[in-house]
One Martini backbone bead per residue (centre of mass of N, CA, C, O) as a GRO file, in nm:
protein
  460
    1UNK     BB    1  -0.080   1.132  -2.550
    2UNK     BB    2  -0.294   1.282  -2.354
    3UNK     BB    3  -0.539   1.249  -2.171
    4UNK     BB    4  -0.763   1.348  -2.005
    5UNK     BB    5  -0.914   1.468  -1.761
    6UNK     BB    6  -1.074   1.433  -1.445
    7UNK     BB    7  -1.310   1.555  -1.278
    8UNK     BB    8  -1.153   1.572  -1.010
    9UNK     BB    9  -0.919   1.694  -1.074
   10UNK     BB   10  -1.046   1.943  -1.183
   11UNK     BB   11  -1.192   2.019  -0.920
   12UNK     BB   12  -0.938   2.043  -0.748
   13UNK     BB   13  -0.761   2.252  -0.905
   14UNK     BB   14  -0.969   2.450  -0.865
   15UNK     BB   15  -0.983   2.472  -0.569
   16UNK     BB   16  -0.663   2.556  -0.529
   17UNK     BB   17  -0.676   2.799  -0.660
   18UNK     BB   18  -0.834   2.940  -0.469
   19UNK     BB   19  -0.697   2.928  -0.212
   20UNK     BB   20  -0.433   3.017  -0.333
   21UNK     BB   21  -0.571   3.328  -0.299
   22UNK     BB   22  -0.577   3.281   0.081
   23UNK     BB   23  -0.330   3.073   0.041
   24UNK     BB   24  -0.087   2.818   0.024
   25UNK     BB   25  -0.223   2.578   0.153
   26UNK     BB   26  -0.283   2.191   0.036
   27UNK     BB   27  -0.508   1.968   0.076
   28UNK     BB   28  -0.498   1.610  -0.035
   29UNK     BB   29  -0.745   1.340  -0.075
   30UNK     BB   30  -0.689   1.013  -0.232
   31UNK     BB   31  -0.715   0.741  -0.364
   32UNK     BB   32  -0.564   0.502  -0.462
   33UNK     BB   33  -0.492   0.565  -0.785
   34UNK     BB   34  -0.678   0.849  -0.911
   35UNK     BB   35  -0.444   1.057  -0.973
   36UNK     BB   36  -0.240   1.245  -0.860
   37UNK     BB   37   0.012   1.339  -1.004
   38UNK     BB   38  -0.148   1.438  -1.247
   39UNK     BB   39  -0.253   1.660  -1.102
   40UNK     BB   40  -0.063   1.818  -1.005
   41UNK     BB   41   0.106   1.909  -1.274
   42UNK     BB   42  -0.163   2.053  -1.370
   43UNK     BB   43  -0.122   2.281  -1.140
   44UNK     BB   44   0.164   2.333  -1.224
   45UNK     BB   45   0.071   2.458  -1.458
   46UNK     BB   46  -0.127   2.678  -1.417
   47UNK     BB   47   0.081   2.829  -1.234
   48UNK     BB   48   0.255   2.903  -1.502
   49UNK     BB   49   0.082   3.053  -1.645
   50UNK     BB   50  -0.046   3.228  -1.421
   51UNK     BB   51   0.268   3.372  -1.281
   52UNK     BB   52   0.314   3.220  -0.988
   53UNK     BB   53   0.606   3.058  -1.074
   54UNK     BB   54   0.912   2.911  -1.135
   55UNK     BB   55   0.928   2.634  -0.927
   56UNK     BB   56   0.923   2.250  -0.887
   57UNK     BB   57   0.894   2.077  -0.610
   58UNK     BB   58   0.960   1.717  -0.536
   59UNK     BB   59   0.823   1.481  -0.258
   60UNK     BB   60   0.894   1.154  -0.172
   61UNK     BB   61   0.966   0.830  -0.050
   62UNK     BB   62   1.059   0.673  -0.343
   63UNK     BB   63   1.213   0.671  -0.613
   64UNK     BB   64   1.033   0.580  -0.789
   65UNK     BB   65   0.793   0.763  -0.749
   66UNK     BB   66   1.015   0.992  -0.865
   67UNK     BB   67   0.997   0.882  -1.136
   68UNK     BB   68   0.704   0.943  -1.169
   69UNK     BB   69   0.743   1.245  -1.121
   70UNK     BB   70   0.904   1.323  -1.354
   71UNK     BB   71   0.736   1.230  -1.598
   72UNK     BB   72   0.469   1.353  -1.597
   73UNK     BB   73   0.595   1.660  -1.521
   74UNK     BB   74   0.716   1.650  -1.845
   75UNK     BB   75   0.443   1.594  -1.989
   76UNK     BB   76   0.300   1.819  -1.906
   77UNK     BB   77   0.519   2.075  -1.928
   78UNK     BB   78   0.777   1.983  -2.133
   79UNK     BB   79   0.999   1.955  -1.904
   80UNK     BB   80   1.217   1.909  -1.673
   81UNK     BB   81   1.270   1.744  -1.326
   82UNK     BB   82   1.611   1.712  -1.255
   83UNK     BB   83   1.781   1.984  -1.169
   84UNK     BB   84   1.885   2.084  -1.415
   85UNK     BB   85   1.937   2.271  -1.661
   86UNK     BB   86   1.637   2.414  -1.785
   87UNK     BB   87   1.505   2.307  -1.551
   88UNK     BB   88   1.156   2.315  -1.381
   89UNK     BB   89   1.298   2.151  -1.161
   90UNK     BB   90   1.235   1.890  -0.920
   91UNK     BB   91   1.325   1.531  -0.748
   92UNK     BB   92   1.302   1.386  -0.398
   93UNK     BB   93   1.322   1.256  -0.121
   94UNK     BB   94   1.309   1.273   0.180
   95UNK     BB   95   1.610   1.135   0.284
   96UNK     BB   96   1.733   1.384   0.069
   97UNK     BB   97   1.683   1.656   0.287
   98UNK     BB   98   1.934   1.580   0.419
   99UNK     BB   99   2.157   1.658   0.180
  100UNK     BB  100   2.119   1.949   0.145
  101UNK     BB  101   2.197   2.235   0.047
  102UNK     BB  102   2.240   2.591   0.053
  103UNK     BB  103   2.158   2.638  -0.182
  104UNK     BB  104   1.882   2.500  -0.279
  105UNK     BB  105   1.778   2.602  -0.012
  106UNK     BB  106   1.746   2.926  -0.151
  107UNK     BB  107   1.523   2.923  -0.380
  108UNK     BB  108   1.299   2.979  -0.180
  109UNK     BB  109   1.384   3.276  -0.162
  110UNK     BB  110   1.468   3.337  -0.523
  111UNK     BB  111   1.169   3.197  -0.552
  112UNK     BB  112   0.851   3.038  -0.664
  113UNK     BB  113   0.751   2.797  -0.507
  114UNK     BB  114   0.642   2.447  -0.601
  115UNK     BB  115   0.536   2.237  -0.346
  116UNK     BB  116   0.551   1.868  -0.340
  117UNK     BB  117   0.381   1.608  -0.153
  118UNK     BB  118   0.387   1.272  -0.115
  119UNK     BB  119   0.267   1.082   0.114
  120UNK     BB  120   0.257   1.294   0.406
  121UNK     BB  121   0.262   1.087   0.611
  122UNK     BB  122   0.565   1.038   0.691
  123UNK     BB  123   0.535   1.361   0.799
  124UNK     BB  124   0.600   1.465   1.131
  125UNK     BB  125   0.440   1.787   1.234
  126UNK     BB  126   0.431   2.111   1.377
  127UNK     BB  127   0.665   2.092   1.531
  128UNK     BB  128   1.018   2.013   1.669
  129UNK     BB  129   0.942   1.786   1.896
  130UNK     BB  130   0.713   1.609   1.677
  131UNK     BB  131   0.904   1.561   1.475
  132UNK     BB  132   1.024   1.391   1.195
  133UNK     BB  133   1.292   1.463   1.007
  134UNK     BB  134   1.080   1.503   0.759
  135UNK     BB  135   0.978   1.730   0.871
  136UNK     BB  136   1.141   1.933   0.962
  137UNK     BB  137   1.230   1.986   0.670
  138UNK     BB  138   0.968   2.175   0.635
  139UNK     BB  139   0.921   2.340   0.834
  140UNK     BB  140   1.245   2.516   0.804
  141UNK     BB  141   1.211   2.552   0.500
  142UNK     BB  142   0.921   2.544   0.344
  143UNK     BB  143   0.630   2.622   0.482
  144UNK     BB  144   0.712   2.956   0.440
  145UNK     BB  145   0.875   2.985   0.174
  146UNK     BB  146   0.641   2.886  -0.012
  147UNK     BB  147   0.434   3.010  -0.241
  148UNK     BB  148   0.360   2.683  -0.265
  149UNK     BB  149   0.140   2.391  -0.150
  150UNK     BB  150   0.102   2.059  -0.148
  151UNK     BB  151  -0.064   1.770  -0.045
  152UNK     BB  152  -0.053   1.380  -0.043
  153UNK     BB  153  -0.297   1.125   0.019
  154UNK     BB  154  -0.455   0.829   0.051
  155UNK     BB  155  -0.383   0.776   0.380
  156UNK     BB  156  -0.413   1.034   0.629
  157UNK     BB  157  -0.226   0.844   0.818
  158UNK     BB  158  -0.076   0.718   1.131
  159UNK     BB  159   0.081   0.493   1.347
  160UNK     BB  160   0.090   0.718   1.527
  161UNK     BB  161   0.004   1.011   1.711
  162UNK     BB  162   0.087   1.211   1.522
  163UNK     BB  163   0.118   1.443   1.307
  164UNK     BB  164   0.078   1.574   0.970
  165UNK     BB  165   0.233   1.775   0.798
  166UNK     BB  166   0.043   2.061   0.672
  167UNK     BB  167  -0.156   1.973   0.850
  168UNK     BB  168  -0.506   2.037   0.951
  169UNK     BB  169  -0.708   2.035   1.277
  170UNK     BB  170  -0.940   2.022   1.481
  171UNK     BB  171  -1.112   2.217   1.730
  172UNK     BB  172  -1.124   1.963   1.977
  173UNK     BB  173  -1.116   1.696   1.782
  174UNK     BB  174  -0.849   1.614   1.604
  175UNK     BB  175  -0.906   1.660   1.315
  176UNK     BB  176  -0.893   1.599   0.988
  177UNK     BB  177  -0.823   1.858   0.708
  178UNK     BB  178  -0.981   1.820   0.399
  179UNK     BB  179  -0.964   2.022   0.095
  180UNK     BB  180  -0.939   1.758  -0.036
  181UNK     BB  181  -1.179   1.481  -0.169
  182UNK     BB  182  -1.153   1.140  -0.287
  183UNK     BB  183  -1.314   0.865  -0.267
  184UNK     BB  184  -1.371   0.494  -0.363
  185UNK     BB  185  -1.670   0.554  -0.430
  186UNK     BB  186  -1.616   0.745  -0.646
  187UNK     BB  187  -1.413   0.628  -0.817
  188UNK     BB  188  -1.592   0.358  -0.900
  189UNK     BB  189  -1.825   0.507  -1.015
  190UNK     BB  190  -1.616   0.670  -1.208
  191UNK     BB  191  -1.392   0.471  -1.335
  192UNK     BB  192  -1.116   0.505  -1.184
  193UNK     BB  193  -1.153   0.254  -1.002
  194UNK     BB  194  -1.143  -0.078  -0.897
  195UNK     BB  195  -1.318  -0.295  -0.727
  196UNK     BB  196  -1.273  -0.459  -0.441
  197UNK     BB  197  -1.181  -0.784  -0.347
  198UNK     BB  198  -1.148  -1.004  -0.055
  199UNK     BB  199  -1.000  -1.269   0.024
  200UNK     BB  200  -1.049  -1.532   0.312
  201UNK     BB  201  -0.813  -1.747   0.448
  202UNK     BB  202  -0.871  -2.060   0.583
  203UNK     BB  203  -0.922  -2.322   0.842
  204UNK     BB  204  -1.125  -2.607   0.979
  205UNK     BB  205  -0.826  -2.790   1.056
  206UNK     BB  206  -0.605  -2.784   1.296
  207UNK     BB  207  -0.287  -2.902   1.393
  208UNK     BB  208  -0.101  -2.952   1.691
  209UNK     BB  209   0.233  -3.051   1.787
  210UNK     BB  210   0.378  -3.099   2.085
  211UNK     BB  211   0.755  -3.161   2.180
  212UNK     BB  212   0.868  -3.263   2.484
  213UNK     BB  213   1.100  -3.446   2.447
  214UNK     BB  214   0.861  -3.754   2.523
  215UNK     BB  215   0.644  -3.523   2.517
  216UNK     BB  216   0.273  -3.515   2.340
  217UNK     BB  217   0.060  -3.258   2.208
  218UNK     BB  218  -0.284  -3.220   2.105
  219UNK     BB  219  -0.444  -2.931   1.894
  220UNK     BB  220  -0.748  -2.857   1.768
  221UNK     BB  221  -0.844  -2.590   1.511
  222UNK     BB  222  -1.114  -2.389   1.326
  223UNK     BB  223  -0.902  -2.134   1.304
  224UNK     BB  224  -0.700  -1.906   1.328
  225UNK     BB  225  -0.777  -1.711   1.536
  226UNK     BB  226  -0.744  -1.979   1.763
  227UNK     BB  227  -0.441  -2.053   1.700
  228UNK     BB  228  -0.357  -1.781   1.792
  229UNK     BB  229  -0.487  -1.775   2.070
  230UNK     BB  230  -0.406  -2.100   2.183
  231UNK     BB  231  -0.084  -2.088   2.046
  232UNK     BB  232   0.245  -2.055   1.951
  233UNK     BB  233   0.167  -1.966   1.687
  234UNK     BB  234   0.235  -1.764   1.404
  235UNK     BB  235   0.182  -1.608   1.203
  236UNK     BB  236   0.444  -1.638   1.015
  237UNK     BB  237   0.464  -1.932   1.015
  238UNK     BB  238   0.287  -1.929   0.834
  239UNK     BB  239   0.365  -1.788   0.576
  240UNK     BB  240   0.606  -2.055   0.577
  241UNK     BB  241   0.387  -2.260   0.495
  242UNK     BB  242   0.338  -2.472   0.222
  243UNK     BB  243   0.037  -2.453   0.253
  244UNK     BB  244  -0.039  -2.148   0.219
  245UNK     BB  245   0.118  -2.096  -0.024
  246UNK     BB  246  -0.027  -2.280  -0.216
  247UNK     BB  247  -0.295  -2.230  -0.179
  248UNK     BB  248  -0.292  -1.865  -0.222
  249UNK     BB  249  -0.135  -1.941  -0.498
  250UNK     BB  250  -0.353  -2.089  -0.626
  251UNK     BB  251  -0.588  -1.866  -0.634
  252UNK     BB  252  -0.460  -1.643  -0.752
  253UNK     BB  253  -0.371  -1.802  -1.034
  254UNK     BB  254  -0.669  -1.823  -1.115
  255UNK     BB  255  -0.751  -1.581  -1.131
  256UNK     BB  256  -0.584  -1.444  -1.323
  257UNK     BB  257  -0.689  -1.618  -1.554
  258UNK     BB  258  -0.936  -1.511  -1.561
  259UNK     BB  259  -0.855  -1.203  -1.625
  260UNK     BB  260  -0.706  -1.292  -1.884
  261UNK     BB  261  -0.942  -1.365  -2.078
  262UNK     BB  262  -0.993  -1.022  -2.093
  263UNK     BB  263  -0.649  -0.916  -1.960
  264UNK     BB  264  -0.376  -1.065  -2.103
  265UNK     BB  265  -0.160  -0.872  -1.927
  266UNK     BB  266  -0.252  -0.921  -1.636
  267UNK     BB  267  -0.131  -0.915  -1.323
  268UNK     BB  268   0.069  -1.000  -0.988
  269UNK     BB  269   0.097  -0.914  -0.651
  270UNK     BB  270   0.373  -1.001  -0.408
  271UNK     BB  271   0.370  -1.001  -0.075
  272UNK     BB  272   0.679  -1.021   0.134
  273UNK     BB  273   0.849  -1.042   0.397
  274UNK     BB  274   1.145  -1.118   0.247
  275UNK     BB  275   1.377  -1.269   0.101
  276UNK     BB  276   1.356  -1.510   0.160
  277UNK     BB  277   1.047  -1.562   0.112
  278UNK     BB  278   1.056  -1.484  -0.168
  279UNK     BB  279   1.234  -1.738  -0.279
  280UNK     BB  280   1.026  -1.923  -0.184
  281UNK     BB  281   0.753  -1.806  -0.374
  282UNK     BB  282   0.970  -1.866  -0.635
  283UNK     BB  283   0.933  -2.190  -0.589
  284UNK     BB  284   0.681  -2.204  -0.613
  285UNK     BB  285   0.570  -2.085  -0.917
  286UNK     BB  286   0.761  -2.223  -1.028
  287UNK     BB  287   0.606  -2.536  -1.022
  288UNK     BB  288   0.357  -2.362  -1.117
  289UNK     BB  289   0.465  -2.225  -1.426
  290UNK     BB  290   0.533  -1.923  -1.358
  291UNK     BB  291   0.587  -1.624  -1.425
  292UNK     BB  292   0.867  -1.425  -1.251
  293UNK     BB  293   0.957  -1.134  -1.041
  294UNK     BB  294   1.245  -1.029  -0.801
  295UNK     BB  295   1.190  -0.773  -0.564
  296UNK     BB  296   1.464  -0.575  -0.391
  297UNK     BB  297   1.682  -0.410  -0.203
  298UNK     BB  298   1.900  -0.652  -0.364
  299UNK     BB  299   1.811  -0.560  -0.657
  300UNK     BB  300   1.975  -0.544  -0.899
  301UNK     BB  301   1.818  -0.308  -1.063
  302UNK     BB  302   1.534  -0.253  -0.952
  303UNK     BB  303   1.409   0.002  -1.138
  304UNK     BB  304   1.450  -0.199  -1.402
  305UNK     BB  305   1.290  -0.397  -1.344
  306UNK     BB  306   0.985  -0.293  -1.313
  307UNK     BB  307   1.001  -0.162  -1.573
  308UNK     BB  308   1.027  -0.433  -1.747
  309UNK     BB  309   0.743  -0.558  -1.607
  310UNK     BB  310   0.525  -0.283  -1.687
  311UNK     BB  311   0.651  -0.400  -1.965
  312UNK     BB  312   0.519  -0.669  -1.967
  313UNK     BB  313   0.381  -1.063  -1.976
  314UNK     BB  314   0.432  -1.105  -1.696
  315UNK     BB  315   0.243  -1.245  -1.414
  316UNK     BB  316   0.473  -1.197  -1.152
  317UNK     BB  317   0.567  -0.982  -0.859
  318UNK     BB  318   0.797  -1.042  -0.586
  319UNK     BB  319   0.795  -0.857  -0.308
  320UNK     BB  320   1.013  -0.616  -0.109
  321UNK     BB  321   0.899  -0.277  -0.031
  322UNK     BB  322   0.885  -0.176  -0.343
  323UNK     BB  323   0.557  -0.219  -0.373
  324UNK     BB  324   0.361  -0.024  -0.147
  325UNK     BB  325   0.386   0.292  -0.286
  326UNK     BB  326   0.320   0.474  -0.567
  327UNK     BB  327   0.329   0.265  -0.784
  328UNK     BB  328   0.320   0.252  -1.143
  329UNK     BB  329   0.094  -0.088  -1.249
  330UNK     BB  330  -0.169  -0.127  -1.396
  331UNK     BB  331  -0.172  -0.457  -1.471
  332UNK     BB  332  -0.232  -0.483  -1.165
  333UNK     BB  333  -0.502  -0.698  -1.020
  334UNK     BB  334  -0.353  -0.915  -0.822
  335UNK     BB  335  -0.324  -1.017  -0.472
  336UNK     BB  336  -0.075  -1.190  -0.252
  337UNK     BB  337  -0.040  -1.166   0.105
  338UNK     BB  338   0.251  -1.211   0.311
  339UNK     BB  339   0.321  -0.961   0.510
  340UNK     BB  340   0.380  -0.901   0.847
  341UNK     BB  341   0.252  -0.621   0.803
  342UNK     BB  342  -0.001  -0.481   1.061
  343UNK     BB  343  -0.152  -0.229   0.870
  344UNK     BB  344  -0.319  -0.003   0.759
  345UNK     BB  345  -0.150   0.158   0.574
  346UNK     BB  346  -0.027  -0.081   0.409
  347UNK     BB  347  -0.254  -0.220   0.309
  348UNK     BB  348  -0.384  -0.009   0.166
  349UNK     BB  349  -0.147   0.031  -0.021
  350UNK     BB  350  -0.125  -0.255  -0.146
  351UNK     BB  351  -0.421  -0.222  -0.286
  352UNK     BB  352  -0.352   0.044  -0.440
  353UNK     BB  353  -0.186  -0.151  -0.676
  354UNK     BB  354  -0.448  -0.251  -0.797
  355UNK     BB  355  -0.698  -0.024  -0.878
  356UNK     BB  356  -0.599   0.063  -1.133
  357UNK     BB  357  -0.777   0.172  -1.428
  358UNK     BB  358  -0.779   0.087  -1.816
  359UNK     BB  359  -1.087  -0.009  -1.862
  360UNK     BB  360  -1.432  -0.117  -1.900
  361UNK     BB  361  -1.349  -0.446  -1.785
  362UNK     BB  362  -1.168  -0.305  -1.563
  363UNK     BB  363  -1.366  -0.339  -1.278
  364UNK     BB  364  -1.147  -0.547  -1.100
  365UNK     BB  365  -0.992  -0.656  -0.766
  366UNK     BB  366  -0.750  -0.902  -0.599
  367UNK     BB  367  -0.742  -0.992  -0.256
  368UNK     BB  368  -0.534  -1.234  -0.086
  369UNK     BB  369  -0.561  -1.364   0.242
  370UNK     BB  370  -0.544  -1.413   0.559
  371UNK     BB  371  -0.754  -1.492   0.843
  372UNK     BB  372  -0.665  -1.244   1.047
  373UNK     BB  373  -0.755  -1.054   1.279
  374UNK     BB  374  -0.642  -0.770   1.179
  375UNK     BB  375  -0.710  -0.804   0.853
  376UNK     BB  376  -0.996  -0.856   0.875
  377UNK     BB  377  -1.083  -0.602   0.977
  378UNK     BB  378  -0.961  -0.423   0.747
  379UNK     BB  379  -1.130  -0.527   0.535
  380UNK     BB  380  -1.406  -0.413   0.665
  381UNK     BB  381  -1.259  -0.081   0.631
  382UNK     BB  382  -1.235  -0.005   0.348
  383UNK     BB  383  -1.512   0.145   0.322
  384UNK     BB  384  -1.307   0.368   0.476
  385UNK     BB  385  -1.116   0.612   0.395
  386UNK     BB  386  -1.154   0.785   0.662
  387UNK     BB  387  -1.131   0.653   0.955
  388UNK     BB  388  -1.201   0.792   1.263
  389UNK     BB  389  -0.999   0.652   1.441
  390UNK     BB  390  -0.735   0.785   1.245
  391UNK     BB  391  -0.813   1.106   1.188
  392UNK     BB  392  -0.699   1.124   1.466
  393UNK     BB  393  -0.484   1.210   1.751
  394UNK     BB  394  -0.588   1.065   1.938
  395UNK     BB  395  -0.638   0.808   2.109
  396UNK     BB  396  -0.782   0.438   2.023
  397UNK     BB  397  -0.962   0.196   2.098
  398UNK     BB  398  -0.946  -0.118   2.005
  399UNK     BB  399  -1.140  -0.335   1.892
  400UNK     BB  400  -1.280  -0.631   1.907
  401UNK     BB  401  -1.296  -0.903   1.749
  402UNK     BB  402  -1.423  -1.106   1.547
  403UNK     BB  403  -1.488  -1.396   1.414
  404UNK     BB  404  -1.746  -1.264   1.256
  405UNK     BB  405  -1.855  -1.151   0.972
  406UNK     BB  406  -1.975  -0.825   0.909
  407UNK     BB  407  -2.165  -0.706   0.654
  408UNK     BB  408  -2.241  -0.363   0.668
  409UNK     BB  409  -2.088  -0.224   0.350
  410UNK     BB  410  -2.051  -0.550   0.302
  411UNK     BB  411  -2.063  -0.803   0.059
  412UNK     BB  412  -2.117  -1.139   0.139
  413UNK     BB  413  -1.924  -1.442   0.059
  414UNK     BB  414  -1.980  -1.831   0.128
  415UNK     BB  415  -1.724  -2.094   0.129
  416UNK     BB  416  -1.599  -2.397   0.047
  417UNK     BB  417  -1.288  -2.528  -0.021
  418UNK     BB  418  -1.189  -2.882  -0.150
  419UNK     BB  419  -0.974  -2.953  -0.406
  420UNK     BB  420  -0.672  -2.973  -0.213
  421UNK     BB  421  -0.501  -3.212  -0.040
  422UNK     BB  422  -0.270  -3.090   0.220
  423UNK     BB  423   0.030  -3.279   0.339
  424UNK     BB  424   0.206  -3.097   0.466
  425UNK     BB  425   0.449  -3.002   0.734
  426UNK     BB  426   0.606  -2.842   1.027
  427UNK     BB  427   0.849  -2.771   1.203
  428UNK     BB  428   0.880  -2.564   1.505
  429UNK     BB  429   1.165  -2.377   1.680
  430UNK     BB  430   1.426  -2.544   1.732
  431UNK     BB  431   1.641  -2.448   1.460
  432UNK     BB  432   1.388  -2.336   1.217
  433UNK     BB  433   1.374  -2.016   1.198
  434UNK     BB  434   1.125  -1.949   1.321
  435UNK     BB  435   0.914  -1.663   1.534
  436UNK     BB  436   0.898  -1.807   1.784
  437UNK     BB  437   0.921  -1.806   2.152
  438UNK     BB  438   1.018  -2.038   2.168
  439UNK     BB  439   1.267  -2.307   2.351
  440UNK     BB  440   1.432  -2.524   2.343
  441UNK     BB  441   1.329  -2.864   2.251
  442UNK     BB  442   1.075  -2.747   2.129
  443UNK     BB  443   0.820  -2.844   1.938
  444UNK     BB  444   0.600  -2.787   1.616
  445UNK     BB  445   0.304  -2.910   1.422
  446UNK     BB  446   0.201  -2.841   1.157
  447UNK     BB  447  -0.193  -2.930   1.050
  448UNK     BB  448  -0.373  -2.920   0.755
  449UNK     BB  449  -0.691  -2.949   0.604
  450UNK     BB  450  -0.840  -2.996   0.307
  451UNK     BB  451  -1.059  -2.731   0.470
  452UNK     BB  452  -1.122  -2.473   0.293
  453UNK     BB  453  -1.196  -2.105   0.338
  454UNK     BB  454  -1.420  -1.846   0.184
  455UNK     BB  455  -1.390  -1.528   0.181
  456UNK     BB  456  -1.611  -1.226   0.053
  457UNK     BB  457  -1.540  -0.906   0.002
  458UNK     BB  458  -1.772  -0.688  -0.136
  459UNK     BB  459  -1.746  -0.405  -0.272
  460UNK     BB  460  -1.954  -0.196  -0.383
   0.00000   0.00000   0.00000
């Protein structure tokens, strides 16, 4: 039995059915997690009631997504979106658009298409010349063809300065026009997503010892964002030392027993950077005796595992690249990122994989991450949907860092945890396949102490 739609849901709806009395095209931003697939559905049951419509194509960024959006719009319309006969239309890859026959992209000729992108900032360009593989097929097949289109996205800006395909900006500011917005704050109010915890961890005192030939060099830091502005380790470094690992893997695991204790089937996403760094992850797990799944682009049937996952009782699944938008996974509530990636796109992407509330007493989300100083900042800027600087065309200058965390819109909680005194560390350099940018024969030794930092940004 179908949930009720929500009232945001209800309100989208409402607006773009009006617009398209003016116009085909429809721009949503929405929260991660807020339900934007179950609004378009529902929209597109709509526009099939009142015979403005005959087929509803929907395009995603990965097969995951894809299948998440048969099923969706499979249980609100009652008929399959599979493209077989019988089938009230289709869903395929935005990769798969370049694969496709002149048949099909026939249909938007002999048919009244309702054409559906989710997360449509991967594709960019108002014109040919700017735009990206995957605009280009829309500019090219879809843009003028179609009925009518939505897009969709949740973070609706791009990692380069191109335009987003089917946005429209202000002239001459350059500004991202959405024709519906749903925000976060907007989102936790409503009981629609769980506010995000966002734990920053750090260290106290940490020790590099450089060895060149038969000399040593020891350098003492009190902060991660010193020791990466002041040494040649790298994040990724951290990411991969024994320390590091376990503390943040130690924090995530106490919060998940937490969480658990009120919401007893409660999971926890690992975002990690590679295959191997993820099978590393997965053997920190086993000693901590944690039940967990390892997917990756190389695992054999990986969307039979996420599948198998999401109706499990199981309490981590390890992640590169498969779990990082659009996947749903309601009953994942902690995370703890490792990914090398250090975009605010992403960030907020794997964010909002924890974020979908499923009860009344399931209120809060938990990402644990490591405090360097580009992804401090991204936290600091969750309170904003559609930050000033990254919805417009023109580039701005990153400002600079500050060491220490700003109030702002977000709640601060400081405290020292040293429950722990972690005596592993690691060499790093030649020979020791960690991508530090030394060579020849220098190796260096990071050294954790004891004394880890949490800061805790409360939003909303």
């Amino acid at each position: 039995m179908k949930s009720p739609l929500r009232d945001w849901q209800k309100r989208c709806i409402e607006a773009a059915l009006q617009q398209y009395a003016q116009t085909q095209h429809f721009f949503c931003q929405a929260t991660p997690g807020a339900g934007k697939t179950r609004m378009a559905a529902e929209l597109a049951r709509e526009l099939l009631l009142q015979d403005k419509i005959d087929l509803v194509l929907c395009f995603a960024p990965s097969c995951q997504v894809v299948d998440g959006f048969r099923s969706t719009f499979s249980t609100v319309l009652g008929k399959r979106l599979d493209g077989l006969i019988g089938a009230v239309g289709a869903a395929c890859t935005y990769q798969a658009m370049e694969h496709l026959d002149d048949s099909f992209w026939g249909l938007l000729d002999d048919c009244r298409v309702f054409a559906v992108f989710d997360e449509i900032h991967h594709c960019a360009g108002h014109d040919l010349v700017f735009s990206n593989a995957w605009g280009k097929q829309i500019l090219q097949k879809i843009q003028e063809k179609a009925a009518f289109t939505l897009a969709l996205s949740g973070t609706p800006w791009r990692s380069d300065d191109r335009a987003i395909a089917l946005a429209r900006y202000s002239t001459p500011e350059g500004r991202l026009i959405c024709d519906y917005r749903y925000g976060l704050k907007e989102a936790i109010a409503d009981s629609v997503c769980r506010s995000p915890r966002i734990v920053l961890l750090d260290n106290q005192m940490m020790k590099v010892t450089e060895t060149l030939e038969n000399d040593s060099t020891v350098k003492m830091f009190p902060s991660i964002a010193q020791l990466l502005r002041g040494s040649s380790v790298s994040y990724e470094d951290l990411l991969c030392h024994d320390d590091v690992l376990n503390q943040l893997l130690s924090l995530g695991c106490a919060k998940l027993d937490e969480v658990r204790k009120y919401k007893a089937d409660a999971a926890g996403l690992i975002v990690a950077t590679n295959i191997e760094h993820a099978h590393k992850v997965a053997c920190v797990l086993q000693t901590m005796g944690e039940s967990f799944r390892v997917v990756t682009n190389k695992t054999p049937n990986a969307q039979q595992v996420i599948n198998e996952f999401r109706a499990s009782e199981c309490r981590w699944i390890v992640a590169v690249g498969m779990i990082s938008e659009g996947t749903d996974i309601p009953r994942l509530q902690v995370c703890c990122y490792f990914s090398r990636i250090r975009t605010e796109l992403h960030y907020r992407q794997v964010l909002g994989r924890i974020l979908r509330r499923v009860g009344k007493a399931d209120n809060q989300a938990w990402l644990f991450v490591l405090a360097e100083p580009v992804l401090k900042r991204f936290s600091q800027r969750i309170a904003e949907d559609l930050p000033d600087d990254l919805a417009v065309l023109s580039y701005v200058q990153e400002p600079e860092v500050s060491s220490d965390i700003g109030v702002g819109k977000l709640g601060i909680i400081g405290g020292i945890v040293d429950k722990n005194t972690l005596r592993n560390s690691i060499e790093v350099g030649a020979g020791s396949g960690l991508p530090l940018n030394e060579v020849s024969s220098t190796t260096y030794q990071i050294s954790f102490s004891q004394y880890y930092r949490q800061k805790l940004l409360a939003i909303y």
